[in-house]
N, CA, C and O atoms as a GROMACS GRO file, in nm:
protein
  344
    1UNK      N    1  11.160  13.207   5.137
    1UNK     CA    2  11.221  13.138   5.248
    1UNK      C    3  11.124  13.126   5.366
    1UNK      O    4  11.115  13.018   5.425
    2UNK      N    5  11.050  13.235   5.404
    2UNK     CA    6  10.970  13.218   5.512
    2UNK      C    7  10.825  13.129   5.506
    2UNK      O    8  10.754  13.088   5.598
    3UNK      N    9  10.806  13.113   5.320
    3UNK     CA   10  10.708  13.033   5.343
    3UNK      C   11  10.754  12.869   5.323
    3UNK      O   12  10.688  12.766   5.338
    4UNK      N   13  10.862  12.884   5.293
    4UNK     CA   14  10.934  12.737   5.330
    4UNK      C   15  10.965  12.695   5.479
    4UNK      O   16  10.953  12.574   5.502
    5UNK      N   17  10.994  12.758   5.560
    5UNK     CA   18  10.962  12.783   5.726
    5UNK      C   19  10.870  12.757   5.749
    5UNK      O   20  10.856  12.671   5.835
    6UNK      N   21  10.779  12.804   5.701
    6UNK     CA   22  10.606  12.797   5.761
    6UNK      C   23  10.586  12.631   5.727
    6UNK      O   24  10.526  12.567   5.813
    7UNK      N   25  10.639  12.545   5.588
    7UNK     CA   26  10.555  12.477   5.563
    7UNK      C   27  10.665  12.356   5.622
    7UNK      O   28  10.627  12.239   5.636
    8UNK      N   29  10.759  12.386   5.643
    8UNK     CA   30  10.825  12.305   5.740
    8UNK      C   31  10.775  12.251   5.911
    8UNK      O   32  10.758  12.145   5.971
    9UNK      N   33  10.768  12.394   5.938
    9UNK     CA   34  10.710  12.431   6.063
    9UNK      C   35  10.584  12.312   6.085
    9UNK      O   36  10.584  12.238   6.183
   10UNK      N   37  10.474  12.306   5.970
   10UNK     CA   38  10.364  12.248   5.940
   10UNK      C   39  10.423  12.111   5.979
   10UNK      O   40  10.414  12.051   6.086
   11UNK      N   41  10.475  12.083   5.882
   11UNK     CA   42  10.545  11.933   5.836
   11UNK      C   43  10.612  11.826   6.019
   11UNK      O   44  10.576  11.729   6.085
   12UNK      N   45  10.696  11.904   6.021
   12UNK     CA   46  10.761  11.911   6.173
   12UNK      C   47  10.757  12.023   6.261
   12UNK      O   48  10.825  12.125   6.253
   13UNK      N   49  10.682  11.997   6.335
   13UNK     CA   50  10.649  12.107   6.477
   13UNK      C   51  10.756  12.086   6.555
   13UNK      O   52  10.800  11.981   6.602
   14UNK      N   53  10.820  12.277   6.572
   14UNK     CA   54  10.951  12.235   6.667
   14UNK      C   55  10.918  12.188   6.807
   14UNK      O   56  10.805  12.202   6.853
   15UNK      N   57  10.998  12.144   6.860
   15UNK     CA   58  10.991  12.044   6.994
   15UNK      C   59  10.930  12.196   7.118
   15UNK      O   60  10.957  12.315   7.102
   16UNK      N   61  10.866  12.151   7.203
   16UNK     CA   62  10.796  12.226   7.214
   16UNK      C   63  10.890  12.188   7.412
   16UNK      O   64  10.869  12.282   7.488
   17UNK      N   65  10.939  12.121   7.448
   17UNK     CA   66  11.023  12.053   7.578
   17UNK      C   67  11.159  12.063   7.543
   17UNK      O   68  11.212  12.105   7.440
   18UNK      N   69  11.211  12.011   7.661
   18UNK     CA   70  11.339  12.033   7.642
   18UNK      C   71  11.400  11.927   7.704
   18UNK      O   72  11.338  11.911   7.809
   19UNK      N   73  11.526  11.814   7.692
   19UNK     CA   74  11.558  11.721   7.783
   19UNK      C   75  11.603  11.788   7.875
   19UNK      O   76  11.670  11.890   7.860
   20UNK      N   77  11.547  11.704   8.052
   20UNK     CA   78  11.607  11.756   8.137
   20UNK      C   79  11.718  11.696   8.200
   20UNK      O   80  11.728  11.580   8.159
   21UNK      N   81  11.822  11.731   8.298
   21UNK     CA   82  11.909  11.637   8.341
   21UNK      C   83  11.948  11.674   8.518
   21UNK      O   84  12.017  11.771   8.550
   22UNK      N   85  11.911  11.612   8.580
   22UNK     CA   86  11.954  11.622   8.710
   22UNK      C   87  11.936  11.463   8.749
   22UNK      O   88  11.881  11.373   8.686
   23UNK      N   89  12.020  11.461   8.907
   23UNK     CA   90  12.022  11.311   8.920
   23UNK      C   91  11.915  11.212   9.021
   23UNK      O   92  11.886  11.248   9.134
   24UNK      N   93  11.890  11.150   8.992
   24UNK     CA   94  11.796  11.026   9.006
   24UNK      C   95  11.832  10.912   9.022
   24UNK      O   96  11.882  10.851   8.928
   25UNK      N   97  11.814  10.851   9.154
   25UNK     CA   98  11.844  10.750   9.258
   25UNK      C   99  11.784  10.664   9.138
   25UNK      O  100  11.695  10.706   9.065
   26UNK      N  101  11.844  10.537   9.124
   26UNK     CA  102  11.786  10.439   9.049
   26UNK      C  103  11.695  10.355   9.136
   26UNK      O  104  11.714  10.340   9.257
   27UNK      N  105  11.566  10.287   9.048
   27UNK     CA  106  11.439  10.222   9.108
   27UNK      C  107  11.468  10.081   9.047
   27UNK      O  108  11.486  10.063   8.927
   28UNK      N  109  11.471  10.006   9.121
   28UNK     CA  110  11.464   9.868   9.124
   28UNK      C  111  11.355   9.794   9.192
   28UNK      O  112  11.324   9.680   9.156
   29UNK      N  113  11.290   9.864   9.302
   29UNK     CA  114  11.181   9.784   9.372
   29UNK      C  115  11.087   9.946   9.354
   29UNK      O  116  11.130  10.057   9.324
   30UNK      N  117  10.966   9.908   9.382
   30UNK     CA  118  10.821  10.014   9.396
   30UNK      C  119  10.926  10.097   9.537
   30UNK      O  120  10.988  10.201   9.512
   31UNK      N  121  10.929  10.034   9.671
   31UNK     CA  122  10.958  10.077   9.750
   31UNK      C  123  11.116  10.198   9.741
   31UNK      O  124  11.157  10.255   9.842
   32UNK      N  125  11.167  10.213   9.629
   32UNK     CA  126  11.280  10.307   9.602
   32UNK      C  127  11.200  10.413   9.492
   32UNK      O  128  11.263  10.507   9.444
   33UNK      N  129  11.087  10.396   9.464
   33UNK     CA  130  11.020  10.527   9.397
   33UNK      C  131  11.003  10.655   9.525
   33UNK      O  132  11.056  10.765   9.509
   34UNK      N  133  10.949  10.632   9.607
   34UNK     CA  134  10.975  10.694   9.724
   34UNK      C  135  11.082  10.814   9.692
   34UNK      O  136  11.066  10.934   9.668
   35UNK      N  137  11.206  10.724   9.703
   35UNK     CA  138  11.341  10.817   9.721
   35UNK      C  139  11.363  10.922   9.540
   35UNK      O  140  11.415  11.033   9.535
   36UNK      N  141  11.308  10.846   9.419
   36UNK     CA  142  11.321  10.930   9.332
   36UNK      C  143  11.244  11.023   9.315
   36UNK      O  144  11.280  11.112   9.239
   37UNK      N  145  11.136  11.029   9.370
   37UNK     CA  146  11.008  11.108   9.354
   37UNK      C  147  11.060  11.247   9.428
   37UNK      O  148  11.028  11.364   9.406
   38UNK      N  149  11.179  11.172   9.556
   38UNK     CA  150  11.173  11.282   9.660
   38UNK      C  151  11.297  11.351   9.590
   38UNK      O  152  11.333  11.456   9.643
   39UNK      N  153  11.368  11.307   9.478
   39UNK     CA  154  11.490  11.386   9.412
   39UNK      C  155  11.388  11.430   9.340
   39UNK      O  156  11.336  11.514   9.414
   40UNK      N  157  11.299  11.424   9.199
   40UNK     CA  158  11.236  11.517   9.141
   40UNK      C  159  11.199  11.634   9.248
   40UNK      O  160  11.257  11.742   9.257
   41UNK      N  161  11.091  11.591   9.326
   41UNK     CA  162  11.077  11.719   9.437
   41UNK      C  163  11.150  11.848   9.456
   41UNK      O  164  11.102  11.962   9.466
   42UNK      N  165  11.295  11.801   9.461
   42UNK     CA  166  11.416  11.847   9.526
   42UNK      C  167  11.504  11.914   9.417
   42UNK      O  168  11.595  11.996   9.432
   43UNK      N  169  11.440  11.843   9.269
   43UNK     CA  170  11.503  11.928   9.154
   43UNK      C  171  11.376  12.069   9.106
   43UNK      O  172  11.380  12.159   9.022
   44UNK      N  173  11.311  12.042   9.170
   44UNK     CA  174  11.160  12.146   9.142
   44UNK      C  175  11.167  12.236   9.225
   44UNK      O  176  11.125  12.341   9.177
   45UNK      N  177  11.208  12.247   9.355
   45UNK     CA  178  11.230  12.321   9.488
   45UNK      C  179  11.350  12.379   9.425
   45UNK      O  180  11.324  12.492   9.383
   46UNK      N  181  11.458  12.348   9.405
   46UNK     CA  182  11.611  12.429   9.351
   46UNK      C  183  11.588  12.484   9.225
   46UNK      O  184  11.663  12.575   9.189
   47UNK      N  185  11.483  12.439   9.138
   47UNK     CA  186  11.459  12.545   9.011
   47UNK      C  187  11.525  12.446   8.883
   47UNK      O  188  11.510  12.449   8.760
   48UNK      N  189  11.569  12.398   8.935
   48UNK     CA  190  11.669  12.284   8.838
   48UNK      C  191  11.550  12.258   8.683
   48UNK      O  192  11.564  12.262   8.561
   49UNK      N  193  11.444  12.234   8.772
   49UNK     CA  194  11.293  12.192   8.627
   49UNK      C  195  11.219  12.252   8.657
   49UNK      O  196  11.219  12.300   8.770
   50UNK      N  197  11.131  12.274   8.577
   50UNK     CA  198  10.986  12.330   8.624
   50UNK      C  199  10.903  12.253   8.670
   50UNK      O  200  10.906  12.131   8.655
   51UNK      N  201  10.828  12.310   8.725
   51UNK     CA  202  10.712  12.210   8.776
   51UNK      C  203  10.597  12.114   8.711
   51UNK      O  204  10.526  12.024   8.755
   52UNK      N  205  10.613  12.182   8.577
   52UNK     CA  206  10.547  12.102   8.469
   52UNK      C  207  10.658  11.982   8.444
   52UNK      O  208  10.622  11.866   8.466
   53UNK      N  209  10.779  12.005   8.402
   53UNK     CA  210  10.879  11.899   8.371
   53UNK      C  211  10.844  11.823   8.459
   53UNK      O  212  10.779  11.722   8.431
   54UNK      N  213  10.882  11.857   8.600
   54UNK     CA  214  10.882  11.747   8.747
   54UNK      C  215  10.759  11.627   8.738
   54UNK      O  216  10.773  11.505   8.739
   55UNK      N  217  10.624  11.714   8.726
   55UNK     CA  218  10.535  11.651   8.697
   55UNK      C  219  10.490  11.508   8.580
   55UNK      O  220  10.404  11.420   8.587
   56UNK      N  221  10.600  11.541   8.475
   56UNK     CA  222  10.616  11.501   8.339
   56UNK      C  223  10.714  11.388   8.384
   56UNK      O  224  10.707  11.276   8.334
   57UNK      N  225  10.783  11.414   8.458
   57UNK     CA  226  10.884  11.297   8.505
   57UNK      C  227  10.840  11.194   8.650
   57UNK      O  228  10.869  11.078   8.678
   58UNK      N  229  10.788  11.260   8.696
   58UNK     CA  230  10.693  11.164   8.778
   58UNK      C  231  10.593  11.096   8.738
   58UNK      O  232  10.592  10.997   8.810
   59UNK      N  233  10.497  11.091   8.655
   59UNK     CA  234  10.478  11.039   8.544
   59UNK      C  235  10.551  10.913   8.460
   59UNK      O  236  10.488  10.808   8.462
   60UNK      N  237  10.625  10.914   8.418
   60UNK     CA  238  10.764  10.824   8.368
   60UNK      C  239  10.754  10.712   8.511
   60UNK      O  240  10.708  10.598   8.504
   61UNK      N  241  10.804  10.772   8.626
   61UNK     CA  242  10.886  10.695   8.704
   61UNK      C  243  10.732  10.573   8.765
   61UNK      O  244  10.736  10.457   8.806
   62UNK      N  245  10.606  10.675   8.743
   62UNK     CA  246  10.490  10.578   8.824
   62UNK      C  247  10.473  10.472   8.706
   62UNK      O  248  10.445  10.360   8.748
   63UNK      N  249  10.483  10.483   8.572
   63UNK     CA  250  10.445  10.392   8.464
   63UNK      C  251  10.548  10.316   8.486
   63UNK      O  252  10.521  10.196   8.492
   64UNK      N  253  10.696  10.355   8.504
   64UNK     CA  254  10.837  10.230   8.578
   64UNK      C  255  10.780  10.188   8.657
   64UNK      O  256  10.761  10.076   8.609
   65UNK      N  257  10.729  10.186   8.757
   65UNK     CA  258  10.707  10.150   8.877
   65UNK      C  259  10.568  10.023   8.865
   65UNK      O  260  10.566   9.922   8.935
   66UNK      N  261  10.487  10.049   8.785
   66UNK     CA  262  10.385   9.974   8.766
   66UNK      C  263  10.461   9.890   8.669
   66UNK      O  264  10.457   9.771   8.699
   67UNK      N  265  10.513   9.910   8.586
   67UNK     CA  266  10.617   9.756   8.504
   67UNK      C  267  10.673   9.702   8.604
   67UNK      O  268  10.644   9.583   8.618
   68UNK      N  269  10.754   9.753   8.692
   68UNK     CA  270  10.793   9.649   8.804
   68UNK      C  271  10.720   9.590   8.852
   68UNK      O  272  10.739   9.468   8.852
   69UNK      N  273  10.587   9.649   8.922
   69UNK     CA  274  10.488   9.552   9.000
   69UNK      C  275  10.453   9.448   8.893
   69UNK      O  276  10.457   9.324   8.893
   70UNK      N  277  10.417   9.541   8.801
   70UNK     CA  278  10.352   9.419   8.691
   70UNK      C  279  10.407   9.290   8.686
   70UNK      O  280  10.352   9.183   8.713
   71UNK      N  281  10.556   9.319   8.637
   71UNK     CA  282  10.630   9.236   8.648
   71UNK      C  283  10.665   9.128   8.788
   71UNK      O  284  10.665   9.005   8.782
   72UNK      N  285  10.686   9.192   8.884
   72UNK     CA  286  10.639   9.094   8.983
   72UNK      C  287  10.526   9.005   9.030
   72UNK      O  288  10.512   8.902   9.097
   73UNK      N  289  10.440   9.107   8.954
   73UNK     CA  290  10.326   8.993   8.969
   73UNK      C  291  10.345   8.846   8.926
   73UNK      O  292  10.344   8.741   8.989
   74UNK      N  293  10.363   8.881   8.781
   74UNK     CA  294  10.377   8.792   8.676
   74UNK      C  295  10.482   8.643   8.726
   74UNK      O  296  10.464   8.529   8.685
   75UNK      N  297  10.567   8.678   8.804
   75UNK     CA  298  10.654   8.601   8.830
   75UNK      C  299  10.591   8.518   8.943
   75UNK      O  300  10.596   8.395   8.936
   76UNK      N  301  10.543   8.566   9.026
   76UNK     CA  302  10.476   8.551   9.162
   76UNK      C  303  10.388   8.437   9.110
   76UNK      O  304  10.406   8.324   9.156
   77UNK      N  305  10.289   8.460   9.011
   77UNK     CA  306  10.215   8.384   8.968
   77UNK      C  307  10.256   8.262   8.875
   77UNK      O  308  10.198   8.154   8.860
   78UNK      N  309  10.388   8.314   8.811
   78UNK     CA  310  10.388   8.144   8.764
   78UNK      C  311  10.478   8.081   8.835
   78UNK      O  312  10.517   7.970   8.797
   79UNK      N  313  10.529   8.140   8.954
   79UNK     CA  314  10.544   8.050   9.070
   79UNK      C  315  10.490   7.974   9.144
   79UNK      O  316  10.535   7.881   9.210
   80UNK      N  317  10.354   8.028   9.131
   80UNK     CA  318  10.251   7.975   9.240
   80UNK      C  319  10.215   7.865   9.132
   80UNK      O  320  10.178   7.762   9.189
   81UNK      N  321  10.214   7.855   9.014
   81UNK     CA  322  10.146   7.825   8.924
   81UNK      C  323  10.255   7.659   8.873
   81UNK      O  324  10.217   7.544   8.851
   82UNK      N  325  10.337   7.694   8.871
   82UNK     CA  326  10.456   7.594   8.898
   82UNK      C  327  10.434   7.458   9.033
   82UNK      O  328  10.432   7.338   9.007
   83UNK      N  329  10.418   7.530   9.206
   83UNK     CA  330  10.395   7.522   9.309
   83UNK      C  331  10.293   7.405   9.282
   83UNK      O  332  10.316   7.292   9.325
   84UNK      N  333  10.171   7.438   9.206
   84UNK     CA  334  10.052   7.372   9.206
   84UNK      C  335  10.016   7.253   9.104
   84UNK      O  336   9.917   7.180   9.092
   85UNK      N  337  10.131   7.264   9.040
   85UNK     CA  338  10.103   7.142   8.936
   85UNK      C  339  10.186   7.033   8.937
   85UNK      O  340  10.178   6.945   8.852
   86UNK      N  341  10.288   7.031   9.051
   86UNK     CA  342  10.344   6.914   9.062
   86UNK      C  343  10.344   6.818   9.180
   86UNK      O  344  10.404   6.710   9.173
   0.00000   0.00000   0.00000
């Protein structure tokens, strides 16, 4: 049995994290990362996550945050791009 464990273990490595759950202002513009960044903060200060998690989730929210810009770019430009060809 234990070397069926082991070769499991091998096969699938147990999860090594854990999901976290506390609450988070939703981001719709860059300018509301601000306010979620300052709830992770605030779940790291109360103990709620660790500071590795916090870190791990701020992370997440800057790669959201750059799809939004991205995404605004994108729009911006085939607006302008629209603008100029007629």
């Amino acid at each position: 049995m234990a070397a069926l464990r082991l070769c499991f273990d091998r096969i699938l490595s147990p999860r090594k994290d854990r999901p976290v759950s506390f609450a988070l202002p939703a981001i719709s513009s860059p300018k509301e990362a601000a306010a979620t960044i300052s709830a992770v903060l605030a779940a790291v200060a109360a103990g709620e996550i660790s500071p590795a998690e916090g870190s791990e989730v701020g992370k997440l929210i800057d790669t959201y945050v750059k799809a939004i810009e991205t995404a605004e770019l994108v729009e911006r430009l085939e607006r302008l791009e629209r603008m100029t060809t007629k």
